[in-house]
C-alpha positions in Angstrom: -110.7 -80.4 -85.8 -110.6 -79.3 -82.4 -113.6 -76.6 -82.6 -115.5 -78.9 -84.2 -115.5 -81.1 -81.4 -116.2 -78.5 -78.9 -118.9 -76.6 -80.7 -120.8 -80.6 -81.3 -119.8 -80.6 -77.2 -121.6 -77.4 -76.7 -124.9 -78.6 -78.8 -124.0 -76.6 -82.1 -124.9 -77.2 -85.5 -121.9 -78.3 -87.5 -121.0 -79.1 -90.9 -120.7 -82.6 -90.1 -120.0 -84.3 -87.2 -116.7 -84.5 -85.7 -115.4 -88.3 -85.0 -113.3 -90.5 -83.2 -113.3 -93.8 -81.9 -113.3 -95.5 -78.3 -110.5 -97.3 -77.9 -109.2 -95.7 -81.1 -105.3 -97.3 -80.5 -105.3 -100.9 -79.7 -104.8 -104.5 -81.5 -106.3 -103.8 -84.9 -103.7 -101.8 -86.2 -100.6 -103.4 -86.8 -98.0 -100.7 -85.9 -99.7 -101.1 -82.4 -98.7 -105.1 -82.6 -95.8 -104.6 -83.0 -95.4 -102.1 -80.6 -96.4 -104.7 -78.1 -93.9 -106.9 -78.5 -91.1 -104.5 -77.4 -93.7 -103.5 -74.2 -96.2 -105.2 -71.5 -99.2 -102.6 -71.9 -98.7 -101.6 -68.0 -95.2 -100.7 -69.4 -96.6 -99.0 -72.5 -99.2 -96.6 -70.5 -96.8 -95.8 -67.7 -93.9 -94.5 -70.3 -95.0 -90.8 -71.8 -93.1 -91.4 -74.5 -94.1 -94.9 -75.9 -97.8 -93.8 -74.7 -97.4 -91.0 -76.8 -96.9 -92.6 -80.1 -99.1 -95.3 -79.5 -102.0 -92.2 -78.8 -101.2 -90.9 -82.1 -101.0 -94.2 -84.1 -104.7 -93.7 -85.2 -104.7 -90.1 -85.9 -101.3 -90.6 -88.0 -103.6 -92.9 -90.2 -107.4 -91.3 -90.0 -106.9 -87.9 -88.3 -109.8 -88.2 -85.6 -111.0 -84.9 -84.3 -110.0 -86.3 -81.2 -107.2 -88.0 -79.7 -107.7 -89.9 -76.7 -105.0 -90.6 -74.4 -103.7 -94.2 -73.9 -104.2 -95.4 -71.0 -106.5 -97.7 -68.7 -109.3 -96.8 -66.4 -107.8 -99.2 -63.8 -104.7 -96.8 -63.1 -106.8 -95.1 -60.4 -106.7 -98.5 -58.0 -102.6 -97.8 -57.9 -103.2 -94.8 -55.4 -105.3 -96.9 -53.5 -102.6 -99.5 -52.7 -104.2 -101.7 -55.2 -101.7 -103.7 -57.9 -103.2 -105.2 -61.0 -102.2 -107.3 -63.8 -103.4 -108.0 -67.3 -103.9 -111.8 -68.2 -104.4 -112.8 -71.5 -108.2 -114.3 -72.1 -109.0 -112.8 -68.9 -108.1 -109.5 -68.4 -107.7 -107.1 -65.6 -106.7 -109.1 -62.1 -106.4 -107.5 -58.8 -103.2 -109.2 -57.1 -105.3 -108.3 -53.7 -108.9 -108.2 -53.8 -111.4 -106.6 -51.3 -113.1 -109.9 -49.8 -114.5 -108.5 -46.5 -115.3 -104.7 -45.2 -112.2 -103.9 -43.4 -110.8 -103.9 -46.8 -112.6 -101.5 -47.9 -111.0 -99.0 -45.6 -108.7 -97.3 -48.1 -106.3 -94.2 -47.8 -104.6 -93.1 -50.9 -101.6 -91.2 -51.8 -101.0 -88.4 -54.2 -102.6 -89.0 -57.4 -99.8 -86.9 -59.0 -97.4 -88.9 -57.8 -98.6 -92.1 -58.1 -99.5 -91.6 -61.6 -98.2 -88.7 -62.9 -97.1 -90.1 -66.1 -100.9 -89.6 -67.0 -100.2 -85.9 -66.8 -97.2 -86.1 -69.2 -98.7 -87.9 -71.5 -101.4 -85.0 -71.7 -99.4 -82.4 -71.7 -97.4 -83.9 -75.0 -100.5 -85.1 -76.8 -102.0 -81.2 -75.9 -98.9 -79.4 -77.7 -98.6 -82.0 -80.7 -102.5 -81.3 -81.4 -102.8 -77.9 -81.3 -105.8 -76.8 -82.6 -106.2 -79.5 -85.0 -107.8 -81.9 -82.7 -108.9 -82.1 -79.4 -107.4 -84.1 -76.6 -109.6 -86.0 -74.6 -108.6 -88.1 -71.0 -111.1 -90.0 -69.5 -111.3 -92.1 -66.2 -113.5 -95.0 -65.1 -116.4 -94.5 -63.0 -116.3 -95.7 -59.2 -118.8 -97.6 -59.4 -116.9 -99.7 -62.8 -113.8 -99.6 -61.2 -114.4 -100.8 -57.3 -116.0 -104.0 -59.7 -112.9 -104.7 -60.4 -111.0 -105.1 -56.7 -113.0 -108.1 -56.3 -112.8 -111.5 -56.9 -115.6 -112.7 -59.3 -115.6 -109.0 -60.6 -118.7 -107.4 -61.2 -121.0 -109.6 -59.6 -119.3 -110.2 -56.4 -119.4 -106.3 -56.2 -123.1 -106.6 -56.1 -123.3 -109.1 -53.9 -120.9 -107.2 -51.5 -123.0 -104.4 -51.8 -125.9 -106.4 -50.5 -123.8 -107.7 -47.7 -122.0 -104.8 -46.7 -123.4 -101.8 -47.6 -122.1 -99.2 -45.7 -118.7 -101.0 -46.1 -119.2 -100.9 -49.9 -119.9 -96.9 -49.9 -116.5 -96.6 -48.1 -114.9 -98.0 -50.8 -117.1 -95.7 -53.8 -116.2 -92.5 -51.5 -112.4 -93.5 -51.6 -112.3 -94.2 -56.1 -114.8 -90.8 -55.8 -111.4 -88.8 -54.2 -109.0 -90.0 -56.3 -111.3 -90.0 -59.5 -111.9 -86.5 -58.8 -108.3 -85.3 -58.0 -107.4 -87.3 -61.5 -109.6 -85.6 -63.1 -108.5 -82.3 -61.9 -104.9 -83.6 -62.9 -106.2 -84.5 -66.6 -107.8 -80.9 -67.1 -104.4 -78.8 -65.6 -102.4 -81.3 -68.1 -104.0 -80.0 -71.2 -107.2 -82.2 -71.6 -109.7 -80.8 -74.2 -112.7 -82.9 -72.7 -112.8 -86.0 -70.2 -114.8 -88.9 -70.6 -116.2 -90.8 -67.7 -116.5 -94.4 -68.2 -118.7 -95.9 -66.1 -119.4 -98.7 -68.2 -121.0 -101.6 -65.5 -123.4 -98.9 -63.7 -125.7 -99.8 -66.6 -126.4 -103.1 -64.5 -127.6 -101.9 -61.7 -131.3 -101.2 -60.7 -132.9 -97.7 -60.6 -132.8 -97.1 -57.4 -129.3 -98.6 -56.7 -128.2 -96.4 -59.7 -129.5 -93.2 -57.9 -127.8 -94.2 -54.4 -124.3 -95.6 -55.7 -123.7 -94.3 -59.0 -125.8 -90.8 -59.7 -123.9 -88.4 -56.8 -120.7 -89.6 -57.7 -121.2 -88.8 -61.4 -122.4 -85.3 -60.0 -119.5 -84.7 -57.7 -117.1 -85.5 -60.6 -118.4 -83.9 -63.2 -119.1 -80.5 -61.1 -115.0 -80.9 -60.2 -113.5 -79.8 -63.6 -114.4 -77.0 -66.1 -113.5 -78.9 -69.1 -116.6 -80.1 -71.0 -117.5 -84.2 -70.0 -118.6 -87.5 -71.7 -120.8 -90.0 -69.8 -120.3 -93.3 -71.1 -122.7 -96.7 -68.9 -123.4 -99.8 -71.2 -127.4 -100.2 -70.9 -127.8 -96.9 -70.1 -131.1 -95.4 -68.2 -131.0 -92.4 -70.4 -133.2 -90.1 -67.7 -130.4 -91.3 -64.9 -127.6 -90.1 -67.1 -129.3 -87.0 -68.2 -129.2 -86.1 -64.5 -125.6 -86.2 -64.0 -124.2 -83.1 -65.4 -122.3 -84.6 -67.9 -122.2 -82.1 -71.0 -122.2 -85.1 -73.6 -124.3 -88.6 -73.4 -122.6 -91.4 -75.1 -125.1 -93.8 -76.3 -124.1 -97.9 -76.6 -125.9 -99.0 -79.9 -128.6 -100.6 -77.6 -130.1 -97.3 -77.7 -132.1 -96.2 -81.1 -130.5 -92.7 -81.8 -133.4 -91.3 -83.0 -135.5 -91.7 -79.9 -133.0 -90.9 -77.2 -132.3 -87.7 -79.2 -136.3 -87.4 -78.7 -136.4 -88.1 -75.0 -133.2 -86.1 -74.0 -134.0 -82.8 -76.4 -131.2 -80.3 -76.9 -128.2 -82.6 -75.0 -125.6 -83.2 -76.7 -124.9 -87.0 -77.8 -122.3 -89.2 -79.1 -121.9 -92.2 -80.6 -123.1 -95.3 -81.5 -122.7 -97.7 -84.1 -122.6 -101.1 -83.2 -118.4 -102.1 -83.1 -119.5 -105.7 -85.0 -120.5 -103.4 -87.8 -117.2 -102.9 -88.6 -116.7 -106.3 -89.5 -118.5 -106.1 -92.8 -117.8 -104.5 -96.5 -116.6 -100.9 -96.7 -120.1 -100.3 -98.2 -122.0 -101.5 -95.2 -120.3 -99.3 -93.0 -120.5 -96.7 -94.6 -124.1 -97.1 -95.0 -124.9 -97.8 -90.8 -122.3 -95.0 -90.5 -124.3 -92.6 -92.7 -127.6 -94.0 -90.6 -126.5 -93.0 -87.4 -125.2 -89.8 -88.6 -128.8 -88.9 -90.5 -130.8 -89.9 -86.9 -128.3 -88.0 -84.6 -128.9 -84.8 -86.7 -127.0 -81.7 -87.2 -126.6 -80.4 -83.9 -124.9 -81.5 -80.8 -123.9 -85.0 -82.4 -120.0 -86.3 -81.9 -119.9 -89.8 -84.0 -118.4 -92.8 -82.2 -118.7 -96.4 -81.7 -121.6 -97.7 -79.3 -118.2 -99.5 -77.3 -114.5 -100.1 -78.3 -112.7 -100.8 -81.7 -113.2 -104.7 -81.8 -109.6 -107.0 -81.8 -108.7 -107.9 -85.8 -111.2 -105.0 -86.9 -110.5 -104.4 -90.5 -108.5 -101.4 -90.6 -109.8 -100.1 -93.9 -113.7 -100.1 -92.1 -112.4 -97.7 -89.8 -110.6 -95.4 -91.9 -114.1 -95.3 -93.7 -116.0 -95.3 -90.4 -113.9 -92.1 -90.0 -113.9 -91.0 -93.7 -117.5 -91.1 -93.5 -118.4 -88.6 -90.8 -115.8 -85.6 -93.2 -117.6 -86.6 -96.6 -121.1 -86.7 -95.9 -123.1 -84.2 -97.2 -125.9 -82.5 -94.5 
């Protein structure tokens, strides 16, 4: 239910916790399959209309108490002048990566326009839901998403960084503009709550968090009035409780009972370990009723610690989700 969600969001005690699931449509469910073979996934996220039914392929089944919009956190390198590809057993490739700092020099178009089938797909997923669930966009952090327009990925980012510093902050101020103004676009198209994914910032030192990462989450967060998810793998949980996000989302490298400890009343989700879905319907019911029991009553939206897992059995998720409406407080 959508109020669920947003009074979890807003650090409430509810009834029990609403759920959903990062990267809730993909692989393991077989109308999504199939779905793929009429469609590259560039072609499924750029048409409304496909994007659409795949987005509510997993509520069809479980009925979430959020629907996330299908999509990829890579669309914001199109306005950028950036083209990409996805290659099976390799994922994302950048067609023309940033090898030295003139490259970095980016100007970038109209975010509506480049990508304005984002805003559709919003805007349908917003008046199918209703009140019955929320809808939730999200966006990669700049940080995650620059490690991408290199070649050699996250590492050569690092290394570029080193190099070229002031070259490399270009490029974090230019995904910073059009992350914001997508942002903006997600929350006039009917978003419920956005989730930042800044997934790699996790691997970066504390005081290279603070400089590259920490004012951009700030800046993006203080852009929209919708409430916001902050989402690092390895996360310094007193660096993300200084962005402004409203929500943490915890990776199940975190215990749940001491970050809720160390970051008080903030509001938390997650953050069962994806593998877990691999075993019996009892076992996940039982880490799903653990993670539930340490997150507490208040302020708690159950998730995964990362993504829905290729060939994840589909009856563990359904009682993943099933979990989370039958337990009893």
């Amino acid at each position: 239910m959508k109020e669920l969600f947003l009074r979890a969001v807003r650090g409430e005690r509810t009834e029990r916790p609403p759920v959903w699931l990062m990267r809730q449509a993909g692989r393991y469910l077989p109308e999504y399959r199939e779905m793929r073979d009429e469609y590259t996934f560039r072609e499924a996220i750029s048409t409304p209309d496909v994007a659409e039914r795949v987005s509510l392929q997993p509520y069809e089944r479980f009925a979430p108490d959020g629907v996330v919009m299908y999509s990829d956190i890579l669309v914001t390198v199109e306005p950028l002048g950036f083209d990409y590809r996805i290659e099976s057993g390799v994922g994302p490739v950048v067609d023309d990566p940033v090898e030295k700092p003139e490259d970095a020099n980016r100007e970038h178009g109209d975010v509506r326009d480049g990508i304005g089938y984002v805003g559709e797909l919003l805007e349908r997923l917003s008046a199918h839901l209703g009140n019955d669930a929320a809808t939730i966009g999200f966006a990669g952090g700049p940080f995650t998403v620059a490690s991408y327009v290199f070649d050699g990925g996250r590492d050569e980012a690092r290394r570029f960084r080193a190099r070229h510093p002031d070259a490399f902050g270009e490029l974090l101020d230019a995904f910073a503009d059009v992350t914001e103004e997508y942002m903006r676009f997600q929350e006039e198209s009917g978003a419920d709550v956005i989730q930042l994914f800044d997934t790699w910032a996790g691997e970066l030192a504390p005081d290279d968090y603070r400089e590259y990462v920490l004012p951009y989450h700030r800046r993006l967060f203080d852009a929209v009035d919708v409430p916001t998810v902050l989402f690092v793998r390895n996360p310094n949980l007193d660096l993300m409780s200084e962005s402004g996000a409203d929500v943490l989302s915890l990776d199940w490298t975190v215990d749940m009972s001491e970050a809720r400890d160390e970051l008080g009343d903030t509001p938390v989700q997650g953050n069962l370990d994806p593998a877990r879905l691999f075993g019996t319907r009892e076992s996940v019911r039982r880490e799903t009723e653990r993670v539930i029991d340490e997150a507490g009553d208040a302020g708690h939206i159950l998730n995964l610690g990362h993504g829905v897992m290729r060939n994840t059995p589909v009856e563990n998720v359904e009682e993943f989700v099933e979990t989370a409406k039958t337990v009893e407080r």
